[in-house]
C-alpha positions in Angstrom: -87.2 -84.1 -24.8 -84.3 -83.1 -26.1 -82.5 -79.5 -25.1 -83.0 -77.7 -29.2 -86.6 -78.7 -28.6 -86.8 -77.0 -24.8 -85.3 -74.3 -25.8 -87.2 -73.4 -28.6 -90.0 -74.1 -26.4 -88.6 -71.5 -24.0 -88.0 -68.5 -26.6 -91.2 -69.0 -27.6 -92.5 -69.0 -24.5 -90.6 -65.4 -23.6 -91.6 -63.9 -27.2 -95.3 -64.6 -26.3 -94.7 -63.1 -22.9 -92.8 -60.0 -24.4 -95.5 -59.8 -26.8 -97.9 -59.7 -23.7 -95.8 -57.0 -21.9 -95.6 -54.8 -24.7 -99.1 -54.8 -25.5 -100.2 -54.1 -22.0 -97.6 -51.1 -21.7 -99.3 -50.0 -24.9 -102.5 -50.5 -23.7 -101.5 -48.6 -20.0 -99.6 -45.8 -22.3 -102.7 -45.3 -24.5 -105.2 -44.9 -21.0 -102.7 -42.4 -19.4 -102.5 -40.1 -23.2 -106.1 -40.0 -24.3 -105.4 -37.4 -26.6 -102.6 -38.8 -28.0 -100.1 -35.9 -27.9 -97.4 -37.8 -26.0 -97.9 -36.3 -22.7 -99.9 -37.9 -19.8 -103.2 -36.4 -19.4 -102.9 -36.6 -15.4 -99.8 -34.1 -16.5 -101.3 -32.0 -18.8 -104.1 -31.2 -16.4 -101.6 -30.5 -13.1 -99.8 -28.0 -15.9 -103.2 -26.4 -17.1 -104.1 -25.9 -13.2 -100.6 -23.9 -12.5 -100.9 -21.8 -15.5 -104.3 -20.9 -14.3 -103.0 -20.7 -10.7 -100.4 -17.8 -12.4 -102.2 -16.4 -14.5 -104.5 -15.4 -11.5 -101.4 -14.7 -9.1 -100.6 -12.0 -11.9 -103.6 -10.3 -12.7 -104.0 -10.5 -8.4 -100.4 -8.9 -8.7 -101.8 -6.5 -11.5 -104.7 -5.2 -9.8 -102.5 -4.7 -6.2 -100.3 -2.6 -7.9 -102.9 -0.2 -9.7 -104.2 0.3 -6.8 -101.3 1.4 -4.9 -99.6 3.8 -8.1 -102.9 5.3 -9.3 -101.1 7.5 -11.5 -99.3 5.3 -12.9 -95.8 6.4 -12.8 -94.2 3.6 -11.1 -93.7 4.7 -7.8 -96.8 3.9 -5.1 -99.1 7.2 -4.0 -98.1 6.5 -0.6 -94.5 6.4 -1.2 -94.9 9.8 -3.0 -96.6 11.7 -0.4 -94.5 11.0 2.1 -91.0 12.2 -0.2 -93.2 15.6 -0.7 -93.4 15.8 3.1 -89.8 14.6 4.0 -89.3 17.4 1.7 -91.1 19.8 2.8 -89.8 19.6 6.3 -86.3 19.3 5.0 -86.8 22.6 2.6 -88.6 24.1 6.4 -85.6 22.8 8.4 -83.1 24.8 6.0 -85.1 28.1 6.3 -84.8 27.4 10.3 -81.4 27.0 10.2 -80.4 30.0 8.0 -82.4 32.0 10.2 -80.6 30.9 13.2 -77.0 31.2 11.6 -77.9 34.7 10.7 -79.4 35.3 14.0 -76.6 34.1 15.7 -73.8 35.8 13.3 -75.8 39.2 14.4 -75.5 38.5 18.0 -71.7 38.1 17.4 -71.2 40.6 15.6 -72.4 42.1 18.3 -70.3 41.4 21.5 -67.2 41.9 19.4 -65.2 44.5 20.4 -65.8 47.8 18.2 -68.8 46.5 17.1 -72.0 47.9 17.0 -72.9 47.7 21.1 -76.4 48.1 22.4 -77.8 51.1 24.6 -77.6 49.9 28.1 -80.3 51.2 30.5 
């Protein structure tokens, strides 16, 4: 045998094999894309699953927060209710405190000296 005759023997040999490879990839490429769209189907269906996996997170989401701002306006019911009490004690805490500065002011006006004195028993 001579070596042009081998080795022609051997390029035919790998072209068959090549062949053979790149019909089964096309054949394994064709099994994984049913549909054709270029994508595998095992991957298409994982993405399908998390869209519906956020969808639900965000109607979940949706729902959690209607149902803490019933109103509406953004800020949770709870949240508000307890400003209108912080607010109301603060607004009570003022009054308190002007009463006891003018209370206070009075009684040191009083023990001044030439001030206004009170009748001693």
């Amino acid at each position: 045998m001579d070596w042009k005759t081998l080795m022609d023997d051997f390029k035919a040999q790998a072209d068959t094999l090549t062949k053979q490879a790149e019909a089964k990839y096309a054949e394994l490429k064709k099994s994984a894309d049913a549909d054709g769209n270029g994508v595998p189907d095992a991957l298409e269906a994982a993405m399908n699953q998390t869209r519906k996996a956020a969808d639900a997170a965000k109607a979940r989401y949706a729902e959690l927060k209607a149902s803490f701002d019933k109103d509406g306006d953004g800020v949770p019911d709870k949240l508000e209710g307890l400003s209108a009490e912080t607010k109301q004690a603060f607004e009570q805490a003022r009054t308190k405190m002007a009463e006891f500065a003018k209370s206070a002011q009075e009684r040191m006006a009083g023990s001044k000296p030439g001030g206004p004195t009170t009748p001693t028993a």
